[in-house]
FIKEZA-488711 format. One record per residue (C-alpha): x, y, z; residue number from 0; residue in three letters. Coordinates in Angstrom, 2 decimals, m for minus. Example, Ala and Ser with C-alpha at 12.3 -4.5 7.8 and 13.67 -1.06 7.14 Angstrom:
<sites>
+---------+---------+---------+-----+-----+
|      px |      py |      pz |   n | res |
+---------+---------+---------+-----+-----+
|   12.30 |   m4.50 |    7.80 |   0 | ALA |
|   13.67 |   m1.06 |    7.14 |   1 | SER |
+---------+---------+---------+-----+-----+
</sites>
This chain:
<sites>
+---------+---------+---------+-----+-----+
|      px |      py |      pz |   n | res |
+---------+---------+---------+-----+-----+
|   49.87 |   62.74 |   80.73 |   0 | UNK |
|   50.66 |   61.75 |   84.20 |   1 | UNK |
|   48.76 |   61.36 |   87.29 |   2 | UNK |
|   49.90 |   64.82 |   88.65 |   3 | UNK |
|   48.90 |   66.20 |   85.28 |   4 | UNK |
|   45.56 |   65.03 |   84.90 |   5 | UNK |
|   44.55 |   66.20 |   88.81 |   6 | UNK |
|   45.84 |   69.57 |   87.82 |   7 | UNK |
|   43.60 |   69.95 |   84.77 |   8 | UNK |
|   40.50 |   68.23 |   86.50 |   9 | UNK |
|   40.58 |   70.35 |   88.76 |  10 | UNK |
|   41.48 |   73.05 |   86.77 |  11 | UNK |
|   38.66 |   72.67 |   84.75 |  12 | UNK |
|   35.54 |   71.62 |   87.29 |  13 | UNK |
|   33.53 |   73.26 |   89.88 |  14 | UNK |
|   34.36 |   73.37 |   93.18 |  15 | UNK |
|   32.51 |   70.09 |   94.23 |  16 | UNK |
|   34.00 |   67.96 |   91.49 |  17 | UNK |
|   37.57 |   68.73 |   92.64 |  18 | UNK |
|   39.59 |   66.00 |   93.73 |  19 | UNK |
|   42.91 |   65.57 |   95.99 |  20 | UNK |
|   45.48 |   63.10 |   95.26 |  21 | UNK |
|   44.81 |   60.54 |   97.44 |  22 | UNK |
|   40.95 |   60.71 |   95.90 |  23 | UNK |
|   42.19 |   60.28 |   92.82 |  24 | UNK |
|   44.05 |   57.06 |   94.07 |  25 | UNK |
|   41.40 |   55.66 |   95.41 |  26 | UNK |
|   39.57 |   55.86 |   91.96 |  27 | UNK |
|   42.83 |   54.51 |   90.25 |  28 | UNK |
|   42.29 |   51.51 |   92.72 |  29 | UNK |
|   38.60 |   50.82 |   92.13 |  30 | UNK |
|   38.79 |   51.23 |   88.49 |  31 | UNK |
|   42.42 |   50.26 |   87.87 |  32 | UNK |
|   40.50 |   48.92 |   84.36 |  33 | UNK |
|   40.53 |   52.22 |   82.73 |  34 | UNK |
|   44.35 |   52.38 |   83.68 |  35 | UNK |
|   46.41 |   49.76 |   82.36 |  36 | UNK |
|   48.15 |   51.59 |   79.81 |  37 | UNK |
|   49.21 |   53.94 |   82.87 |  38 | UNK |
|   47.91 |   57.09 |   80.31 |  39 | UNK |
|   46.37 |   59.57 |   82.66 |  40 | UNK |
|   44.15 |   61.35 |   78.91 |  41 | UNK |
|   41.86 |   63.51 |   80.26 |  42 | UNK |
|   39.82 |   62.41 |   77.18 |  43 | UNK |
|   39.27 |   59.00 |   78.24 |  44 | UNK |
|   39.34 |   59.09 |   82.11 |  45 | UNK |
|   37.47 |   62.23 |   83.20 |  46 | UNK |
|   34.12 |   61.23 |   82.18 |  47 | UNK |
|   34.50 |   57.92 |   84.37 |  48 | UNK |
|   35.82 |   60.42 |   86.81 |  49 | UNK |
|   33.13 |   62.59 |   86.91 |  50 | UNK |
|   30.41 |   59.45 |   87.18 |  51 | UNK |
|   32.30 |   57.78 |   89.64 |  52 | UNK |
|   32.28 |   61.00 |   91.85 |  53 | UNK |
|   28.68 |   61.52 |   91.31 |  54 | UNK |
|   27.98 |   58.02 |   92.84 |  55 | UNK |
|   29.91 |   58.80 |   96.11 |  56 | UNK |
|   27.81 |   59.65 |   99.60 |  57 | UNK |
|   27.49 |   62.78 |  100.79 |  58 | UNK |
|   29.93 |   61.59 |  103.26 |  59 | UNK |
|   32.47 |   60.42 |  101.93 |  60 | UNK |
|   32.24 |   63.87 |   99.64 |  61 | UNK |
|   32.45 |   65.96 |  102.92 |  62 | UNK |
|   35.18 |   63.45 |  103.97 |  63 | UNK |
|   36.98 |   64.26 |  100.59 |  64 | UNK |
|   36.70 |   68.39 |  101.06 |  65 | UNK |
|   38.30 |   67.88 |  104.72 |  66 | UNK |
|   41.09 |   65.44 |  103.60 |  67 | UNK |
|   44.45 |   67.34 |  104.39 |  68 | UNK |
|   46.54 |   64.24 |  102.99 |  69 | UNK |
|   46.91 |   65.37 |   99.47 |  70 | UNK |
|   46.66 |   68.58 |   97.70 |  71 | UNK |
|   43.90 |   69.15 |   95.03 |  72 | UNK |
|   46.55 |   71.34 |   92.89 |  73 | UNK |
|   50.39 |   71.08 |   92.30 |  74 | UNK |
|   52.49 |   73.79 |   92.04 |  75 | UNK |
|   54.72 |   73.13 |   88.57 |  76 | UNK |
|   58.31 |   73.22 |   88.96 |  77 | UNK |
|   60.18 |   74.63 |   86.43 |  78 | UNK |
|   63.72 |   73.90 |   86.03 |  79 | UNK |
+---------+---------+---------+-----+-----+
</sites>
């Protein structure tokens, strides 16, 4: 699955304050660039480190997240 993939279905499949943008989603890939070195986005393995890693953020940097115009939270899929 690839990067784009797995913020689709995260999002796709958690409330409102659990979705992510991209560039949130980098940032975790940053931090815990452990959980990625097979470069395997599985929803499986990385959402519940995800999720936790989320739950640890202030509530500022939360709000910071909602108001963060630099990324989109879902793709549209292109379809050739």
């Amino acid at each position: 699955m690839t990067k784009k993939q797995f913020l689709n279905e995260h999002n796709r499949l958690s409330p409102v304050n659990f979705q992510i943008t991209f560039s949130l989603l980098t940032r975790f890939q940053q931090e815990k660039g452990i959980f990625l070195k097979d470069d395997n986005w599985s929803t499986e393995k990385l959402r519940p480190s995800l999720i936790l890693w989320l739950s640890t953020l202030s509530r500022e940097e939360n709000k910071n997240n909602k108001n963060d115009q630099s990324g989109y939270k879902n793709y549209p899929e292109t379809k050739f």
